[in-house]
C-alpha positions in Angstrom: -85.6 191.8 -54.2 -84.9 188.7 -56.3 -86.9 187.2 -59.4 -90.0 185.4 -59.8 -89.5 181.9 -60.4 -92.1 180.3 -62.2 -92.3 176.3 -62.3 -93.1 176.0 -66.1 -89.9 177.1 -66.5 -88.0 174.1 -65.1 -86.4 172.3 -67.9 -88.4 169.0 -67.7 -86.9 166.2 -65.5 -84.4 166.0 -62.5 -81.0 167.0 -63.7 -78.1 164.9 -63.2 -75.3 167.9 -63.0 -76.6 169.8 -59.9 -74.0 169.4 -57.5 -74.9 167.4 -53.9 -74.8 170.2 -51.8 -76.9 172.2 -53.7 -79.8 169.2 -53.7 -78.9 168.9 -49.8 -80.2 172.6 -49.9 -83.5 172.3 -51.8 -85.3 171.0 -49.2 -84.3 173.5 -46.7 -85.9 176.2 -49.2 -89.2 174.3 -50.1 -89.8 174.1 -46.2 -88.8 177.5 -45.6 -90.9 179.0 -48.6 -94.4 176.7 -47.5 -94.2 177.5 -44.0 -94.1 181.4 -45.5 -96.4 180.7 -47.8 -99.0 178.9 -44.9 -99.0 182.9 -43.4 -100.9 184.3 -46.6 -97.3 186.2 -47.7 -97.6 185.9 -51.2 -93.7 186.8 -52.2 -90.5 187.0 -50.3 -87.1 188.2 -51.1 -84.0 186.3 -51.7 -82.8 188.5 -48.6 -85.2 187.0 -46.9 -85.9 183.5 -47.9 -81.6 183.1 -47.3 -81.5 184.2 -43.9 -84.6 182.2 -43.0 -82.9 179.1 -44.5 -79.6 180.1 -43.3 -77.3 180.7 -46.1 -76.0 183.5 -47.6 -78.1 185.5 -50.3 -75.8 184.8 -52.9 -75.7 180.8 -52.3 -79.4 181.1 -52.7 -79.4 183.0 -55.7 -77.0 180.4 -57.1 -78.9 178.0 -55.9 -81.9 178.6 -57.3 -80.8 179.5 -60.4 -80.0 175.4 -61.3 -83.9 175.6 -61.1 -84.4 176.7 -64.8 -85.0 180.6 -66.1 -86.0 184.0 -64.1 -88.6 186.2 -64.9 -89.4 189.6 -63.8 -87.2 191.5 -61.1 -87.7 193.5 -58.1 -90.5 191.6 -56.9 -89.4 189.1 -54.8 -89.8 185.2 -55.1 -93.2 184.2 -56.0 -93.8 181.7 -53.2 -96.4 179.5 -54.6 -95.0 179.5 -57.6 -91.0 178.6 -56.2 -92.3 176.1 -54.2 -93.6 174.8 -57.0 -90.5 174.5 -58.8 -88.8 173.4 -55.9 -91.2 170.5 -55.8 -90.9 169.6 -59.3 -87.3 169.6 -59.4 -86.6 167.4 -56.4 -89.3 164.8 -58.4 -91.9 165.4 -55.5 -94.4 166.8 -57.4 -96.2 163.1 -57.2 -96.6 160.5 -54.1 -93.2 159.0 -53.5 -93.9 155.8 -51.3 -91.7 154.9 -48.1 -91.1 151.7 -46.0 -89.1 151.7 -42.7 -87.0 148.5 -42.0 -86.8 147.7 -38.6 -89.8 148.2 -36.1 -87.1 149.1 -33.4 -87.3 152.4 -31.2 -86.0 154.3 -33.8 -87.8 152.7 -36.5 -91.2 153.1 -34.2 -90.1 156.7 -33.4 -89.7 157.5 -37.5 -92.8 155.8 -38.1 -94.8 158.6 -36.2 -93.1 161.0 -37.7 -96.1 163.6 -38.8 -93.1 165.8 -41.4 -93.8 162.7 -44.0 -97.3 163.5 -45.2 -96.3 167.3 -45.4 -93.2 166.6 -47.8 -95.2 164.5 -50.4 -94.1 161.0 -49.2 -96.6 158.3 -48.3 -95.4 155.7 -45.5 -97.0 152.6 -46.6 -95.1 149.8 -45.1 -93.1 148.6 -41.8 -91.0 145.5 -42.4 -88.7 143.4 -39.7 -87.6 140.0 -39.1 -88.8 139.4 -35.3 -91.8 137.4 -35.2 -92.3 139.8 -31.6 -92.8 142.4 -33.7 -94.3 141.1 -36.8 -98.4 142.0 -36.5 -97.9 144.2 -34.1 -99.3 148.0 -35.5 -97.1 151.3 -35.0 -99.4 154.2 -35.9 -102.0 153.1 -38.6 -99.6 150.2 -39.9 -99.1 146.1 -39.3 -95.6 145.0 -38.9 -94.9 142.9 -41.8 -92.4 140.0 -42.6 -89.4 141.3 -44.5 -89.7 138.5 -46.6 -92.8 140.0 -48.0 -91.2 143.3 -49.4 -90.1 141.5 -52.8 -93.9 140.9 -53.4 -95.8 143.9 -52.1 -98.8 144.5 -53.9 -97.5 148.6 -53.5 -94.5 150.1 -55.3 -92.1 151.1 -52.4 -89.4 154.3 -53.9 -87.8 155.1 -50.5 -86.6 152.4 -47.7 -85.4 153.9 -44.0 -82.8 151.6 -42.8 -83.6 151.5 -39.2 -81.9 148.0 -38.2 -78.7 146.9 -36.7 -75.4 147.1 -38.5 -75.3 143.1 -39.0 -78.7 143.1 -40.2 -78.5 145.9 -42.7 -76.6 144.3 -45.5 -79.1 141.6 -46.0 -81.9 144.4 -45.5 -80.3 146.3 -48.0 -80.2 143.3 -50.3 -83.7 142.6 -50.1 -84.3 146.0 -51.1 -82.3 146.0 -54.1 -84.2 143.0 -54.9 -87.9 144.7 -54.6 -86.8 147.9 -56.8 -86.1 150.3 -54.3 -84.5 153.1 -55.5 -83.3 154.6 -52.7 -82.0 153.8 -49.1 -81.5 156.6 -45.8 -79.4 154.0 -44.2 -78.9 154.5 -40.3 -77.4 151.7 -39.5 -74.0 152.7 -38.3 -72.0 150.6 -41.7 -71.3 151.5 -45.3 -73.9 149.5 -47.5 -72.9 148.0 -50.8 -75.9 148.6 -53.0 -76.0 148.4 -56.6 -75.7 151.4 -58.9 -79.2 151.2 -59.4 -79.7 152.4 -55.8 -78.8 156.1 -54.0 -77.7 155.8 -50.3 -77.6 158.5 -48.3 -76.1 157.2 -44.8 -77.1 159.1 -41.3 -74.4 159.0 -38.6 -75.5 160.4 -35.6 -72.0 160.0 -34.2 -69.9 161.5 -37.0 -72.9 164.3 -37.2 -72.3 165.1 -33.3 -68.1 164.8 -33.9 -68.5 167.6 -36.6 -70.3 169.8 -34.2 -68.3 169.2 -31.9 -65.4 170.3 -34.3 -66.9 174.1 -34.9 -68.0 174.3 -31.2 -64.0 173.7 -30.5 -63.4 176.4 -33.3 -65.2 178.7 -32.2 -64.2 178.6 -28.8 -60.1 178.4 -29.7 -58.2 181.7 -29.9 -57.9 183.0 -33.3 -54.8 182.3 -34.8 -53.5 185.3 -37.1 -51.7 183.0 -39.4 -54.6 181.7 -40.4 -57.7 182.3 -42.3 -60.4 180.6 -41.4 -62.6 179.5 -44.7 -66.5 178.2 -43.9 -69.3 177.3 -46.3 
């Protein structure tokens, strides 16, 4: 059925050497494995736990197994206890703090999103540049003057880049300059950040062209010359 994966057996802090699309996949597993775990199940199979996160049960497996050492087999993934880990090892196992740039639509729509509180992070701040919008509240939270994130009273981790292209390099700036360490940039541009700051960029476009790539594969004939290779 799998191993039980206990989180004292993660090898202290966030590893450097675990490949991107194996952290792209964590996530996936710590929602699948709460939302489980919120029934009462107490274990779950790698079987399971894979086709519930869509992957194969060996990718899983391998997966998992960045996570640290196994314990005892044939009884299935302990879920409290994997979640746990999961937690641990993507550094969520404290508060990380959030602030959305740009009280736009999007950045509006973002800021009611419920998913943040249930993941560990704590939206603490909206910043923009319009006096329109500055003061006005979206949810529970005032509308503040960029200007004001490089003296926040509050540690701000995580920035959402929710801002026009032309506005995001100087956003981005800012946030470099406050000790952000880390930027989900949708703005539709590349950012030049520091080293000292991760950017993960969102293109809805490119996202939609990619599906739109597959939907045309798997519509087109097979061609018997060719063998079609997937992750």
């Amino acid at each position: 059925m799998g191993e039980i994966l206990s989180a004292n057996s993660i090898e202290g802090v966030v590893r450097k050497d675990v490949p991107e699309r194996v952290i792209s996949r964590l996530p996936i597993y710590l929602q699948t494995v709460e939302t489980i775990a919120a029934t009462g199940q107490s274990t779950i199979s790698s079987e399971a736990l894979a086709a519930r996160s869509g992957v194969s049960s060996s990718i899983l497996r391998k997966d998992l197994s960045q996570l640290g050492r196994s314990g005892r087999r044939g009884v299935g993934y302990s879920c409290e206890d994997l979640a746990s880990t999961l937690r641990t090892f993507l550094g969520l196992d404290r508060s990380r703090t959030v602030a959305i740039i740009g009280a736009g639509r999007l950045g509006s729509a973002l800021a009611d999103y419920a998913g943040f509180k249930r993941r560990g992070l704590s939206l603490t701040a909206i910043f923009d540049t319009d006096e329109a919008k500055i003061g006005t509240v979206i949810g529970t939270l005032p509308v503040s003057d960029l200007t004001e994130l490089a003296t926040w009273p509050e540690d701000i981790d995580l920035v959402v880049m929710a801002v026009p292209a032309s506005a995001a390099p100087a956003a981005a700036h800012i946030a470099a300059e406050a000790g952000v360490r880390g930027i989900l940039n949708f703005a539709p541009t590349v950012l030049d950040a520091p080293d000292s700051i991760r950017v993960h960029q969102v293109d809805l476009a490119s996202e939609l062209q990619v599906l739109a790539y597959y939907s045309a594969l798997d519509s087109a004939p097979l061609n018997p010359g060719f063998e079609e290779h997937r992750n």
